[in-house]
MIMAR-867143 format. One record per residue (C-alpha): residue in one letter; x negated, y, z negated. Coordinates in steps of 0.25 Angstrom, whole numbers, padded with zeros to 4 digits, always signed. Last residue first. Example, Ala and Ser with C-alpha at 12.3 -4.5 7.8 and 13.67 -1.06 7.14 Angstrom:
// residues 2
S-0055-0004-0029
A-0049-0018-0031
//
This chain:
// residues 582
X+0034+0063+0207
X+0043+0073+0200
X+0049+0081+0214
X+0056+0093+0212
X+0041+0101+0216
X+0041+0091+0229
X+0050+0098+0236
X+0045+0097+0251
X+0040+0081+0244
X+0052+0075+0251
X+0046+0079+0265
X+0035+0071+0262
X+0021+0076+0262
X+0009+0072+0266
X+0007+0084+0276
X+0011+0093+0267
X+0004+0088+0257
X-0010+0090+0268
X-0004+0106+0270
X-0006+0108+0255
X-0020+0099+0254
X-0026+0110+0265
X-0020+0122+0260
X-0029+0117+0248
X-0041+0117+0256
X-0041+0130+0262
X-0038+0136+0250
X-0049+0132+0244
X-0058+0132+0256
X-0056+0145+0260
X-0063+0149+0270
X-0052+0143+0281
X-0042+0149+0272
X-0033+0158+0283
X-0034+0146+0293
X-0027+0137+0283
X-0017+0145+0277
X-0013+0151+0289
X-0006+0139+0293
X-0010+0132+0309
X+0000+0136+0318
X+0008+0126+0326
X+0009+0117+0337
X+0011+0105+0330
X-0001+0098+0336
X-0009+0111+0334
X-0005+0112+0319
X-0009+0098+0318
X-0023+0100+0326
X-0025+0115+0318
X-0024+0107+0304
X-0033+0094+0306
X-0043+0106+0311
X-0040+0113+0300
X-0043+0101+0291
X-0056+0098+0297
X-0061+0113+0297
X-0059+0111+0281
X-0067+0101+0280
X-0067+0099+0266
X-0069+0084+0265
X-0056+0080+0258
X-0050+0091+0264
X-0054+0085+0277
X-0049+0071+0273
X-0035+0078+0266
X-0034+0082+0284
X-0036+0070+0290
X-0026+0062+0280
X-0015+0073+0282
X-0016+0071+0297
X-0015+0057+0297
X-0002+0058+0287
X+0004+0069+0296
X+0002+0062+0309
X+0008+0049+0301
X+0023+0056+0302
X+0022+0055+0317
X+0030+0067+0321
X+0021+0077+0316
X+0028+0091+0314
X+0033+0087+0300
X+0020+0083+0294
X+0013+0096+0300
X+0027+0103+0293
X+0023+0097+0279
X+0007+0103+0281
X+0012+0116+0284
X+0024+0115+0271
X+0011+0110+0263
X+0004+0124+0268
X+0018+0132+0261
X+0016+0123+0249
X+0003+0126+0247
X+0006+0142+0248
X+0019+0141+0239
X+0011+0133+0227
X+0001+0145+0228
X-0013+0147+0235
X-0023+0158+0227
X-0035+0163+0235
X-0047+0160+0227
X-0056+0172+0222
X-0069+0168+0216
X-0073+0173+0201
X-0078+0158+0198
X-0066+0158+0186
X-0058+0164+0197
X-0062+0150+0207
X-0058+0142+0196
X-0044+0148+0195
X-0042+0148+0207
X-0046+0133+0209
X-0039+0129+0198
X-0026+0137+0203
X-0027+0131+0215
X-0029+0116+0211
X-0015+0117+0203
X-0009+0122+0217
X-0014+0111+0224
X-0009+0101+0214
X+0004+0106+0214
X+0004+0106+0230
X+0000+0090+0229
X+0012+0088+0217
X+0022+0094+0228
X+0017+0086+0238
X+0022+0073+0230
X+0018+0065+0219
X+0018+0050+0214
X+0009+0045+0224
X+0007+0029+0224
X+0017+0029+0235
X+0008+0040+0243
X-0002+0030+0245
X-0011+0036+0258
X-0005+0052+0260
X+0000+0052+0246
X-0013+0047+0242
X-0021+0056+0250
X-0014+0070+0246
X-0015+0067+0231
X-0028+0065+0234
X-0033+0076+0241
X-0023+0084+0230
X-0032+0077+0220
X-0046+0083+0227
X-0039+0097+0227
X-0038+0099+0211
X-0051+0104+0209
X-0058+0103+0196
X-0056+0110+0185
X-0059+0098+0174
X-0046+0103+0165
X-0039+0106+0180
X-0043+0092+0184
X-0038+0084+0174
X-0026+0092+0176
X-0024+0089+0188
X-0027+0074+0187
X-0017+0072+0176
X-0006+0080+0184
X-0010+0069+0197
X-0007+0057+0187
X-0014+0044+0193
X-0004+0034+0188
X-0009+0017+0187
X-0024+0022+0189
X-0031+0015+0198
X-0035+0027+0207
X-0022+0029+0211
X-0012+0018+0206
X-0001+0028+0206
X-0004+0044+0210
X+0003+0053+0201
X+0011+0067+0200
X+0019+0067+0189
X+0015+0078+0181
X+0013+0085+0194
X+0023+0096+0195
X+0021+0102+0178
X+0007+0107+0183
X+0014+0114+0193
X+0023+0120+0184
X+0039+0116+0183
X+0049+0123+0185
X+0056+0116+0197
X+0051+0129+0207
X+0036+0126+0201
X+0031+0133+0189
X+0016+0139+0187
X+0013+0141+0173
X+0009+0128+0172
X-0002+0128+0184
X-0006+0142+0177
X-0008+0137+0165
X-0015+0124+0170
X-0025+0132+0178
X-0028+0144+0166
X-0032+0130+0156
X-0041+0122+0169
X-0046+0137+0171
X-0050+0138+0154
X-0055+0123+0153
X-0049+0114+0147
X-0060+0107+0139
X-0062+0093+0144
X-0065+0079+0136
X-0062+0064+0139
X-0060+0054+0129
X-0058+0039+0135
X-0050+0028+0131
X-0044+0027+0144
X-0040+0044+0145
X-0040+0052+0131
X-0041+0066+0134
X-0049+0077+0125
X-0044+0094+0129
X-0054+0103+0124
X-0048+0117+0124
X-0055+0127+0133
X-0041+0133+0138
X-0030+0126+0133
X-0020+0137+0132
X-0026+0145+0145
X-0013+0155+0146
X+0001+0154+0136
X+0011+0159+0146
X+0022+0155+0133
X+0028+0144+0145
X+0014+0142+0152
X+0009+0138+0139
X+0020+0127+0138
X+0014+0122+0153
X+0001+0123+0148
X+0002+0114+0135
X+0009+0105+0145
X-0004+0101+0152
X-0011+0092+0141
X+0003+0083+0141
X+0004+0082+0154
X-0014+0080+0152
X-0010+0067+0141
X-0002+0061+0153
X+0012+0056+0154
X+0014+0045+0165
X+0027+0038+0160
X+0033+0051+0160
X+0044+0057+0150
X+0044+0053+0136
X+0028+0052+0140
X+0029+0067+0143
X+0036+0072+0131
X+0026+0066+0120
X+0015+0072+0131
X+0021+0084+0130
X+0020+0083+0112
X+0007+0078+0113
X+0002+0091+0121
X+0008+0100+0113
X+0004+0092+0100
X-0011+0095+0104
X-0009+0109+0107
X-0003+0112+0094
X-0012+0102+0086
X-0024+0109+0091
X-0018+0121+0089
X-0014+0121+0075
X-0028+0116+0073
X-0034+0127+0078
X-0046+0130+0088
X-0048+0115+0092
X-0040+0114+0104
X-0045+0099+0107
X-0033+0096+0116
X-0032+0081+0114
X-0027+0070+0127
X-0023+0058+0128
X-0023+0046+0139
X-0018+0030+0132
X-0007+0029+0143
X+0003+0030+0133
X+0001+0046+0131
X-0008+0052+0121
X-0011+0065+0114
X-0022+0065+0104
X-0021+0068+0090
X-0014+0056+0086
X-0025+0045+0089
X-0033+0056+0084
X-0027+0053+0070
X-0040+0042+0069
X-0050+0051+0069
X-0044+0060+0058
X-0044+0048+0050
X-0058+0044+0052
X-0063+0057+0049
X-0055+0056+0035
X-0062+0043+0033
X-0076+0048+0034
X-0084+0047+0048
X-0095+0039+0051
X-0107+0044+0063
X-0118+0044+0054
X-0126+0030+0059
X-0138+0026+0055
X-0144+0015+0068
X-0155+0025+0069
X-0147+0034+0075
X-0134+0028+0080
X-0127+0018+0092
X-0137+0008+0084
X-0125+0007+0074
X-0116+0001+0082
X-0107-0007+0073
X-0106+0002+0061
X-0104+0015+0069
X-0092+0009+0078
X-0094+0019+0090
X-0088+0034+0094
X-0079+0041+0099
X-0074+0035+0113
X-0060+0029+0104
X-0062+0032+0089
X-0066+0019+0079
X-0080+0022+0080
X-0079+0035+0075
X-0084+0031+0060
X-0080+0027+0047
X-0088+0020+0035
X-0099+0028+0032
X-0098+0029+0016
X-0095+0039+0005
X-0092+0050+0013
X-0093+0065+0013
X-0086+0074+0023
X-0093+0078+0036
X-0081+0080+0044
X-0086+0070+0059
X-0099+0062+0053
X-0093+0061+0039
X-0106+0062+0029
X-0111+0051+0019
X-0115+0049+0005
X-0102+0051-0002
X-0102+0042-0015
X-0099+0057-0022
X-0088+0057-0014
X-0080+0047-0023
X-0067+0045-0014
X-0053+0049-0015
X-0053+0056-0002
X-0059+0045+0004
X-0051+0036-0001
X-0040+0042+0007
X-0048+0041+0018
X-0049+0027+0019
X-0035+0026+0017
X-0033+0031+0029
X-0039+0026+0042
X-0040+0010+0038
X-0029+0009+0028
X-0020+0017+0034
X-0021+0012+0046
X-0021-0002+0044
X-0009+0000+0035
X-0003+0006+0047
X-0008-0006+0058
X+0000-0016+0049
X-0007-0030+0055
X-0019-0027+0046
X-0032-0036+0053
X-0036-0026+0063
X-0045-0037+0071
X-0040-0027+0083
X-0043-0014+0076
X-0034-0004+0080
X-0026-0007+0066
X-0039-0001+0059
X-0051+0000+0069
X-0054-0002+0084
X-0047+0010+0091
X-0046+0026+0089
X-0040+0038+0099
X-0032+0029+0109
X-0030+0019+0098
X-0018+0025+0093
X-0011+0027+0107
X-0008+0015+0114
X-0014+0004+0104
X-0010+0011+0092
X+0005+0015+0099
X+0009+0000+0100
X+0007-0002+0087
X+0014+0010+0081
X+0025+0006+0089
X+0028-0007+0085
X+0024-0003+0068
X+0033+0009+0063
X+0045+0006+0071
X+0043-0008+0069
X+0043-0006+0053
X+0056+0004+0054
X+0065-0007+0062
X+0067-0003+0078
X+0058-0014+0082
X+0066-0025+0077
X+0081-0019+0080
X+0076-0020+0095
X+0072-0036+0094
X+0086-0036+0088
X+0092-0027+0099
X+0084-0038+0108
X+0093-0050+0101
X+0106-0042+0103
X+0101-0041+0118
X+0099-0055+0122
X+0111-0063+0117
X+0121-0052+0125
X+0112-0053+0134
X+0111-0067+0136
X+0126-0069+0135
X+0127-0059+0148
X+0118-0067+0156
X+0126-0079+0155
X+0139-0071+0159
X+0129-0063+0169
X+0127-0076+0176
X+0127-0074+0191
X+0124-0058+0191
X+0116-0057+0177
X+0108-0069+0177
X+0103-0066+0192
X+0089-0070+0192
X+0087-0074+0177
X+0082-0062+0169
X+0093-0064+0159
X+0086-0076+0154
X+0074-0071+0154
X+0080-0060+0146
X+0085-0073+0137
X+0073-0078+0135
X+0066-0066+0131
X+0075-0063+0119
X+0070-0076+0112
X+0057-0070+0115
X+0060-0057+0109
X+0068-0062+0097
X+0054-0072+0094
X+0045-0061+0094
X+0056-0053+0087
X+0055-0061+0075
X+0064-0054+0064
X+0060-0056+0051
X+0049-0044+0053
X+0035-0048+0051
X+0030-0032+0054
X+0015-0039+0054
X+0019-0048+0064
X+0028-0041+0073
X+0017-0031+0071
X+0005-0038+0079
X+0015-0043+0089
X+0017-0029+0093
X+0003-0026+0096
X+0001-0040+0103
X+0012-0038+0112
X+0022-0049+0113
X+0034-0040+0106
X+0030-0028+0116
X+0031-0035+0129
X+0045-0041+0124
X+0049-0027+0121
X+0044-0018+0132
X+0041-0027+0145
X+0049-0037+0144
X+0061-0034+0135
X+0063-0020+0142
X+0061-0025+0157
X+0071-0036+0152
X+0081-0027+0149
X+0080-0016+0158
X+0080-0027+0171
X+0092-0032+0165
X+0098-0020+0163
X+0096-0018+0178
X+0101-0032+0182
X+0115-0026+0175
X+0121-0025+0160
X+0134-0017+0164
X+0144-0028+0155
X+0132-0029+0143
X+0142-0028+0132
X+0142-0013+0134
X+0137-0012+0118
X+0125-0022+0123
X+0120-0016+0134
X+0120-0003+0126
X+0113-0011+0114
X+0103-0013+0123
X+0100+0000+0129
X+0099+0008+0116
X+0092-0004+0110
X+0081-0002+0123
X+0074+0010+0117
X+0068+0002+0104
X+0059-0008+0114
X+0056+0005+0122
X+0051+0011+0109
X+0041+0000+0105
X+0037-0002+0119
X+0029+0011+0117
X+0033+0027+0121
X+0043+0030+0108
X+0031+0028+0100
X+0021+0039+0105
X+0023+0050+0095
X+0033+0045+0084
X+0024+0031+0085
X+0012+0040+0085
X+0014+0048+0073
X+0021+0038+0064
X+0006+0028+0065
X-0002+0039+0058
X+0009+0043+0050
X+0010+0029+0044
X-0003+0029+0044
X-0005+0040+0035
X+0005+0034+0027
X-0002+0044+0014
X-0012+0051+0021
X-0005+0063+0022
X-0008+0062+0007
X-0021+0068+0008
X-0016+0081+0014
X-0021+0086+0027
X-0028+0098+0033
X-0030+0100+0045
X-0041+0110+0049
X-0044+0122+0059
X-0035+0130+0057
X-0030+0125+0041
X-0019+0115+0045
X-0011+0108+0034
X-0008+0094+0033
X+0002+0085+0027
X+0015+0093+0028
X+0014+0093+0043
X+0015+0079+0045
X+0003+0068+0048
X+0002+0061+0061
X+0001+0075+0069
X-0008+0083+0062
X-0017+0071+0061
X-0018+0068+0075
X-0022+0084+0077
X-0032+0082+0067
X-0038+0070+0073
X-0038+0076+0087
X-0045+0088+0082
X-0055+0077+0075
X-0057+0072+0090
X-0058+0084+0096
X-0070+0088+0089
X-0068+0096+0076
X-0055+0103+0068
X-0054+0099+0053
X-0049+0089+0045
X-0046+0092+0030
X-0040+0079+0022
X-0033+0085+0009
X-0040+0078-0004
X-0041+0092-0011
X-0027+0094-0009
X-0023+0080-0016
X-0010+0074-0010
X-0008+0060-0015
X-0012+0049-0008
X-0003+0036-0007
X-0010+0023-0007
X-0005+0013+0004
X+0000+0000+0000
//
């Protein structure tokens, strides 16, 4: 049984702002613990000593209510409503498409959840009276049995009894997972291998020869109630020194080596240090804070996350950090393809609503991408582009930036959805070009365009985004850049849509497109005029001005070019393109 602490001012933990790892921590402990047990002096958190009372239990509460209603667990409570609705109309509509729902659900959600190892692991430890192992294979059988080609149509009387014997035991498998003690254990298992272990692995309930079934107690007892004796401790035993806060303590027993890309297992690879002497351990309190980053950083299902090190105050680390956890909570109610950077790119689409200017300018922003950390500071252009971008709003009300959240490629570059928005803005915090991915946007949908899901629209956004980073890279050079609008680049696509329209062979327009994206590719300028003035000449018309006005100009020049290529590329469904929500 845990020991409760009783408050003790003079025992109150004080974490203060550091690397972006600690900032991470502290922002993970603001939001696992309530208000009432911490106070914020600028640049510290401070919290009481009995918030560490049911640590665990908060630790574990914050995620469930966070990320919870995105597991198996939740789909296994959603269908009730569906089941009892089949039920109450004694099943007289049920059809081949309730069946199809049916069994999709007991496959792949409940039935692939009870054979998990994970969940396996706490049917044993919750050692409930009713064996759902054994309800769920007995309710097996009878989906088979439903699933026999044509049960429905030429026995639907026989197919009727199964249900009506089927379902009442699958509301009981149901009832199961809605008591208090599944709630609090199902998904909290589920959520330490999808998102727990992101930040730490390898120690506590993490461990695989972990021997304690009841991952909380675990918990507690790893992570915190060695910090509780650390408060009550002897100091005058202290001989050593904290490598991260400098606090005393009275032996070196915890290091990084359980944090993800941080560090290594001190006692086991002690030739990694000096003299075989290592220094790098860190106290209890450290430990704790380390473990909270878990909370601290943002996540989606797809194990990517993101951390804006804005380490100025702590009100505002936690405000802009929150912001973007509370947009990504919103996006993945939404989209199956939510990204940490939709989430990173809101903040400026809520500035652009107050006319707040460079918000995240020289902020450090950390992502978490295949197990890896990787580092950039926004930089001041990248934070002046993306407000102008928001600020910007299409005919729909949207922004530009807004247009091409779902833009994607499938399959491309063996990645299962290539997201064109993450791309951008990867490229805008790098400041690199923007015209190399309209190249390809314009090449797959020329060679694969069933794997494309986006439209000429999403390639004109695109141009305009790499516009105003050119511009704005070109002022920071003192350099004047001719400014090209979302009207100009749709008025040189409308040339390139009425080439396609001239042509009678529909695959003159294809071949014409591939010739021309391959001398943009190589910069050959007098290539593509040439390609220009032989279709214009074939047609009998006059070359645009735009093309023969920016000769010199090889910006310009080149994304007119990509312009009048989507026309060519383009269907004639695509004319509106800005409706459209590929």
């Amino acid at each position: 049984m845990e020991e409760k602490v009783k408050h003790d001012a003079s025992k109150s933990i004080e974490f203060r702002t550091n690397g972006w790892l600690e900032n991470a921590g502290i922002v993970g402990l603001s939001r696992i613990l309530s208000e009432k047990d911490y106070k914020i002096d600028k640049t510290a958190l401070i919290i009481k000593s009995t918030a560490l009372n049911s640590f665990a239990d908060k630790y574990f509460k914050y995620f469930i209510n966070k990320y919870g209603k995105y597991t198996r667990f939740q789909r296994i409570l959603f269908m009730e409503l569906v089941l009892k609705d089949w039920q109450d109309n004694d099943y007289e509509e049920f059809n081949q498409e309730n069946l199809s729902q049916l069994t999709d659900w007991f496959d792949n959600v409940l039935k692939y959840s009870i054979n998990s190892k994970s969940y396996i692991k706490v049917i044993k430890f919750i050692n409930s009276d009713f064996d759902v192992i054994n309800k769920t294979k007995a309710c097996s059988k009878l989906i088979k049995t439903l699933k026999k080609k044509n049960e429905l149509t030429k026995r639907y009387d026989e197919a009727l009894d199964t249900l009506k014997e089927l379902i009442p035991q699958l509301l009981e498998i149901i009832d199961y997972f809605k008591t208090p003690i599944a709630k609090k254990y199902f998904p909290a298992k589920t959520l330490s291998y999808l998102v727990i272990r992101n930040a730490w692995d390898g120690v506590s309930f993490l461990n695989p020869q972990a021997k304690n079934l009841d991952f909380y107690d675990d918990f507690q007892h790893y992570f915190v109630d060695p910090v509780k004796e650390y408060l009550n401790r002897d100091t005058k035993k202290d001989k050593y020194i904290c490598s991260n806060c400098n606090r005393t303590m009275p032996k070196q027993t915890y290091s990084y080596g359980f944090l993800n890309g941080m560090g290594y297992d001190l006692n086991r690879k002690t030739s990694n240090a000096w003299n075989f002497a290592n220094d790098l351990y860190i106290c209890p309190i450290c430990q704790l804070l380390y473990v909270a980053t878990s909370a601290g950083f943002t996540y989606n299902m797809g194990n990517r996350g993101i951390f804006i090190n804005d380490d100025s105050r702590i009100e505002e680390l936690i405000k802009k950090n929150d912001s973007v956890l509370d947009e990504m909570t919103i996006d993945m109610e939404n989209n199956a393809y939510a990204t940490p950077y939709r989430a990173f790119s809101a903040n400026f689409e809520k500035a652009a609503i107050t006319r707040q200017k460079n918000i995240m300018s020289n902020i450090q922003l950390i992502s978490f991408d295949n197990e890896k950390y990787s580092f950039q500071i926004v930089p001041t252009i990248a934070s002046k582009v993306f407000t102008l971008i928001s600020e910007n709003k299409l005919h729909n009300g949207k922004s530009i930036l807004e247009s091409l959240y779902y833009a994607g490629i499938k399959g491309y570059k063996g990645i299962n959805y290539y997201s064109i928005f993450d791309e951008v803005v990867r490229r805008l915090l790098n400041s690199t070009e923007l015209i190399s991915l309209v190249h390809i946007m314009e090449l797959m949908k020329l060679s694969d365009s069933s794997s494309c899901r986006y439209n000429n629209f999403h390639i004109m956004a695109v141009l305009q985004i790499n516009e105003e980073l050119m511009n704005q890279l070109n002022l920071r050079k003192g350099e004047y850049s001719m400014s090209i609008n979302m009207e100009d680049f749709s008025k040189v696509r409308s040339y390139g849509i009425a080439i396609r329209n001239g042509y009678a062979n529909p695959n003159k327009a294809q071949a014409l497109a591939y010739r021309m994206l391959t001398a943009l590719k190589a910069n050959n300028h007098q290539q593509f005029l040439d390609l220009l003035l032989n279709a214009y000449m074939y047609l009998g018309k006059i070359v645009p001005k735009e093309f023969i006005n920016n000769q010199e100009d090889d910006k310009a020049f080149e994304e007119y070019g990509y312009a009048f290529v989507a026309g060519l590329i383009g269907n004639v469904d695509e004319l509106k393109g800005e409706n459209q929500n590929d």
